[in-house]
C-alpha positions, 0 to 999 in steps of 0.5 A, spaced: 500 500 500 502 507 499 506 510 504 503 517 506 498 520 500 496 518 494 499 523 489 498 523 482 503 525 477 502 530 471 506 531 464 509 538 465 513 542 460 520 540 464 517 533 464 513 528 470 513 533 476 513 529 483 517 522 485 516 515 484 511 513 491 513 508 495 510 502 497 509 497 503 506 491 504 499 490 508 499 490 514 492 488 518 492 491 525 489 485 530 484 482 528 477 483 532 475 479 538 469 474 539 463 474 544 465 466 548 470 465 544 477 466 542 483 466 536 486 459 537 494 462 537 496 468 541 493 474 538 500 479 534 500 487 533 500 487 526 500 482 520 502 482 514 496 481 507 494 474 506 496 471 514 491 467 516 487 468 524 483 461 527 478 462 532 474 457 537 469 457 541 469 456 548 467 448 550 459 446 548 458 452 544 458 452 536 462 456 532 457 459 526 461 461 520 467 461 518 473 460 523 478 463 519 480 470 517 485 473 512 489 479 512 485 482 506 488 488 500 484 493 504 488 492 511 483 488 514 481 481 516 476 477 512 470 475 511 467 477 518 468 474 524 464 468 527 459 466 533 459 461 537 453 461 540 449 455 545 445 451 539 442 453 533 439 460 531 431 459 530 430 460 523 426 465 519 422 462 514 416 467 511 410 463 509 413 456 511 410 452 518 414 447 522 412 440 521 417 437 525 422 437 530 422 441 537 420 448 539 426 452 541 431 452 542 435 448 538 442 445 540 446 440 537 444 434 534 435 438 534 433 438 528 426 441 525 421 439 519 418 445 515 412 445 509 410 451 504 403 454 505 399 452 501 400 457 494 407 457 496 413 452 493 419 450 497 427 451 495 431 447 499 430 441 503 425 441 508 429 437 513 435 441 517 439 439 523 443 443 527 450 441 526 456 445 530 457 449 523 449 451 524 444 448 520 445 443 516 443 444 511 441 452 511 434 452 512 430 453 506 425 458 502 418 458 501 417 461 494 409 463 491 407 459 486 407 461 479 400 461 475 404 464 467 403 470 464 396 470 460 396 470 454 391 477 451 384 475 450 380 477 443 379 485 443 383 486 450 389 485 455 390 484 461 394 489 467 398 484 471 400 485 479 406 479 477 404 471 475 407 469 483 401 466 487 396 472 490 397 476 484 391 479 480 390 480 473 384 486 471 381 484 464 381 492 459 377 492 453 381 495 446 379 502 445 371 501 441 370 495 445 367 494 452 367 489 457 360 484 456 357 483 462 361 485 470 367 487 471 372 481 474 379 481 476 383 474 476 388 472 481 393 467 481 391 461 485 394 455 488 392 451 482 393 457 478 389 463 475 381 463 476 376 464 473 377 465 464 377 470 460 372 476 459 368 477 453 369 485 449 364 486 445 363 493 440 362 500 444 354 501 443 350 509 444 344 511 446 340 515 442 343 522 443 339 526 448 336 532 444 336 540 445 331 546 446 330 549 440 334 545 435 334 537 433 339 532 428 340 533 422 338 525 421 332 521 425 335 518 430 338 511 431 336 506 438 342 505 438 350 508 434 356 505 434 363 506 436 366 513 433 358 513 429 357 521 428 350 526 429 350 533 426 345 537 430 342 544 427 338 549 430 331 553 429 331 558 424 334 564 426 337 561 432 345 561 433 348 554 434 353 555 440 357 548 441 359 543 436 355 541 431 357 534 431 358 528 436 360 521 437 360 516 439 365 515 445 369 508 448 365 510 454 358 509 450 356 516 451 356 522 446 361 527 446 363 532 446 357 535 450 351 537 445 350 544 443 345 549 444 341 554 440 341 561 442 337 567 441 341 572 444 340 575 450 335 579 455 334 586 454 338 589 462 333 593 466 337 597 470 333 603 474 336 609 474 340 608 468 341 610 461 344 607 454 350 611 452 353 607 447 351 600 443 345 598 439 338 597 441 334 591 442 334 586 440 340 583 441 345 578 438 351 574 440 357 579 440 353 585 441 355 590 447 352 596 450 355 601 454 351 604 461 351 611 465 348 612 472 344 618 472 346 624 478 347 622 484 347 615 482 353 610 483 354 604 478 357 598 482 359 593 476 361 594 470 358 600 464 361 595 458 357 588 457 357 584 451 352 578 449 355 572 450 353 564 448 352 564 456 349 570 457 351 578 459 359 578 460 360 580 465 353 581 469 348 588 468 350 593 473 347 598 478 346 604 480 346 605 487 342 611 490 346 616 495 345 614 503 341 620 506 341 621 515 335 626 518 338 632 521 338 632 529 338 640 529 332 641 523 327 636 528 329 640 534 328 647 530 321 645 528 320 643 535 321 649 538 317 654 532 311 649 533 310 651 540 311 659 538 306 658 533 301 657 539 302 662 543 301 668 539 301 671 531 307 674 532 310 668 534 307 665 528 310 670 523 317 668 527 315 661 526 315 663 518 322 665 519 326 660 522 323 655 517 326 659 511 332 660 516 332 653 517 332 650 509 339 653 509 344 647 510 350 653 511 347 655 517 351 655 523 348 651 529 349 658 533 345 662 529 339 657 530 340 657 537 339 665 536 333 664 534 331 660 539 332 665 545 330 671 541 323 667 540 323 666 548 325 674 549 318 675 544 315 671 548 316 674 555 315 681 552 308 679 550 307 676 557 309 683 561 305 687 555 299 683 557 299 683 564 302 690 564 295 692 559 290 688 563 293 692 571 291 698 567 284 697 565 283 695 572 285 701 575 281 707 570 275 702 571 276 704 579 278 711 577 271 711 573 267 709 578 269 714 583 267 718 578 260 716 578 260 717 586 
């Protein structure tokens, strides 16, 4: 092996750079050591490639693999080292049962008997014994049964799992061909594959369905086979929107879907809207119409629509009338001059006033409070007025009265 790093050497303009490497022999370190066991001469520090080491188990132990090892190219002992252990490990065999022998655990001189489940065949022999090297012979394998492969059957195949016992295989049609009868899926038995083969039988359609407005072109068969085509057409002066022409698909239904006979679209009722742009009705696949909101209206949608197979693209819009909130300081206002308006023609006269005043949404609120007091200033001067007149007739009432004495 090479001493220190390998390095490769390159063709340089003045030659090979570098030097020659330097080899030695392999050296394996001491080999490793084993549970219950031990080498058969005392064990080295090192050893050279290809030297051998022997292992043993201690008494009544079996030794499980092989007992000697080699010093290898890579600088380690080889094949791995062995096990000695107190009998025979159980064996692990999927989808085989034991027949014969003893239950575990196996020493020297047990021996088992193993048979297949049923489906399952047997590689290797049936009848083991545990030896000092371990089972003799190795134990076996049980394997699935193969069924073979299915040949394909008229107008169709199969889509296989595999051919080993359990598996299944689906029965599918040729495209134009369906299944006569329920579907069944095959599996590999015992005794090979169950069941036999499906029969495929031509696609066969329905009568195809019909449209408003519109019919076929030909009368209709009670039945059409597989790729069979019918035309539709519509009523005079109707648009046909679709594929005219059908056909009979591997799935015993026409396709694509049928078409339909359009005569245009409704005319759009929008309160609080005018037609701006765009022709009157009717209207026609393709025509448009353009919308304004009238003032004080707000559109909510789109003003440009179109006439589309499926109708208005997009949807009509609206227009959408202002929010309108009653004003606390009007209703307070009224209040107050309808109380004034009981209480004497003047006031009335005021009344008429604050009304006028009261219209006018740029008035502020302290000019409205104004009004109120000067409506109460009025009313208490009438009142003083009206006491002050009343103590005057009393008094020449009195004064006449002396008089008259």
């Amino acid at each position: 092996m090479l001493v220190g790093k390998e390095t490769t050497r390159t063709c340089r303009d003045q030659g090979w750079d570098g030097r020659d490497p330097l080899c030695e022999p392999v050296k394996c370190s001491a080999p490793p050591a084993i549970e219950n066991g031990q080498l058969e001469e005392e064990s080295l520090e090192s050893y050279d490639y290809l030297n051998a080491v022997s292992y043993r188990c201690n008494r009544g132990l079996n030794l499980i693999g092989q007992s000697t090892l080699h010093c290898s190219e890579d600088g380690t002992f080889k094949p791995d080292p062995p096990k000695c252990v107190d009998g025979c490990p159980v064996p692990t065999i999927p989808n085989g049962k034991r027949i014969g022998g003893k239950s575990p655990p196996y020493k020297l001189g047990n021996f088992v008997e193993y048979k297949c489940e049923d489906g399952y065949t047997m590689k290797g022999e049936a009848f083991i014994v545990c030896r000092a090297n371990g089972w003799d012979p190795e134990p076996p394998t049980c394997i699935g049964k193969s069924c073979g492969n299915l040949a394909d059957f008229f107008h169709g195949r199969y889509e296989v799992t595999g051919n080993l016992f359990g598996d299944t295989a689906k029965p599918v049609c040729d495209k134009g061909y369906m299944l006569a009868g329920k579907e069944t899926t095959r599996t590999c038995r015992d005794q090979g594959w169950d069941g036999r083969d499906p029969l495929c039988e031509p696609v066969k359609c329905s009568a195809p369905p019909a449209i408003e407005n519109g019919q076929l072109e030909d009368e209709p068969l009670e039945s059409y086979d597989y790729l069979e085509a019918v035309t539709y057409r519509c009523n005079k002066g109707l648009n046909l929107i679709g594929n005219s022409t059908l056909r009979c698909s591997e799935d015993g239904t026409f396709k694509p879907d049928p078409p339909k006979c359009f005569d245009g679209c409704p005319v759009p009722t929008i309160p609080n809207a005018k037609r701006i742009d765009g022709r009157s009705p009717p209207y026609k696949l393709g025509n448009f119409i353009e919308y304004k909101c009238e003032d004080g209206y707000t559109m909510k949608g789109e003003a440009y629509i179109v006439c589309r197979a499926n109708g208005w693209d997009p949807a009509p819009p609206r227009c959408i009338a202002p929010s309108t909130t009653p004003s606390t300081a009007t209703t307070t206002t009224n209040a107050v001059t309808s109380t004034v308006h009981t209480t004497s023609k003047a006031l009335k006269e005021k009344e008429d006033e604050t009304k006028t005043n009261t219209k006018d949404s740029s008035m502020s609120i302290g000019a409205k409070v104004g009004i109120a007091l000067g409506v109460v200033g009025l009313v208490v001067i009438g009142g003083v007025s009206l006491v002050y007149f009343m103590k005057r007739s009393k008094h020449e009432k009195v004064e006449k009265e002396e008089e008259e004495l």
